[in-house]
C-alpha positions as CSV (number, residue, x, y, z in Angstrom):
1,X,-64.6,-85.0,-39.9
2,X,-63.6,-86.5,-42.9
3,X,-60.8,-84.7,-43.5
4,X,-59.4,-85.5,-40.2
5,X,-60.0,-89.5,-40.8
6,X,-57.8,-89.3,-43.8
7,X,-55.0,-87.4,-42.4
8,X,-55.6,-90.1,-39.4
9,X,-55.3,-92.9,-41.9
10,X,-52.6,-91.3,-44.1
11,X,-50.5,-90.7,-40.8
12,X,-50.9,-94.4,-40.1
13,X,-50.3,-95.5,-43.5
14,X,-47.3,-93.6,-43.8
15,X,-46.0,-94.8,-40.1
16,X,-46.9,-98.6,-40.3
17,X,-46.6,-99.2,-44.1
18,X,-44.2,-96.6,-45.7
19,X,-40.9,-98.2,-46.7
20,X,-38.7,-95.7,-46.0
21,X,-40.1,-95.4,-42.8
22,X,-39.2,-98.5,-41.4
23,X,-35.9,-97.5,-41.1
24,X,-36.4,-94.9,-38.0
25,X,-39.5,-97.0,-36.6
26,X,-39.8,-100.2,-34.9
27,X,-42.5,-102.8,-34.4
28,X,-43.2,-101.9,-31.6
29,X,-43.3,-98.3,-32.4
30,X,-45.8,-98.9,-36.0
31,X,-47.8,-101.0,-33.1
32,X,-48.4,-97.7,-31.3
33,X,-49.3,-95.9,-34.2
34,X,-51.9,-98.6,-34.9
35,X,-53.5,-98.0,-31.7
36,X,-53.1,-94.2,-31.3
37,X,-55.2,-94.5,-34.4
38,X,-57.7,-96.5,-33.4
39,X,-58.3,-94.6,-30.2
40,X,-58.9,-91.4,-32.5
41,X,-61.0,-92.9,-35.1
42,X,-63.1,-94.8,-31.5
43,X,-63.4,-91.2,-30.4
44,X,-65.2,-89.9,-33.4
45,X,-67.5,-92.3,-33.4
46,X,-69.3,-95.5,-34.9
47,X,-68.7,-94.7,-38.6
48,X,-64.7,-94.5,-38.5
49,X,-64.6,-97.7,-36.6
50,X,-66.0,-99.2,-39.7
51,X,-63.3,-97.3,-41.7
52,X,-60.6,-98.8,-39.0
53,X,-61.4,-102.5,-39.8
54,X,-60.2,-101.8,-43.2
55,X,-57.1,-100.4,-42.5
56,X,-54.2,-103.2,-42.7
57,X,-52.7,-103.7,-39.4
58,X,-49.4,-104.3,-38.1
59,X,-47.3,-102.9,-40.9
């Protein structure tokens, strides 16, 4: 489960806060990554929603 929190949080990272990804991806479009990601880590239960409240938000 860890493994798949980090590729979750990597994914978002590089969606939301990459530089060059800002280019191809709106606001709107990081905002749905943000979510998409919290809906996974809610679904794997209590622990990774203490690891989503330290994940910057919004990009």
């Amino acid at each position: 489960m860890t493994y798949v929190l980090i590729l979750l949080v990597t994914i978002y990272l590089g969606t939301a806060g990459g530089p060059a990804m800002h280019e191809f991806y709106s606001k709107a479009a990081c905002e749905d990554a943000g979510l998409a990601a919290k809906k996974a880590f809610e679904d794997t239960g209590k622990a990774t929603l203490v690891a989503w409240k330290c994940v910057p938000k919004g990009g």
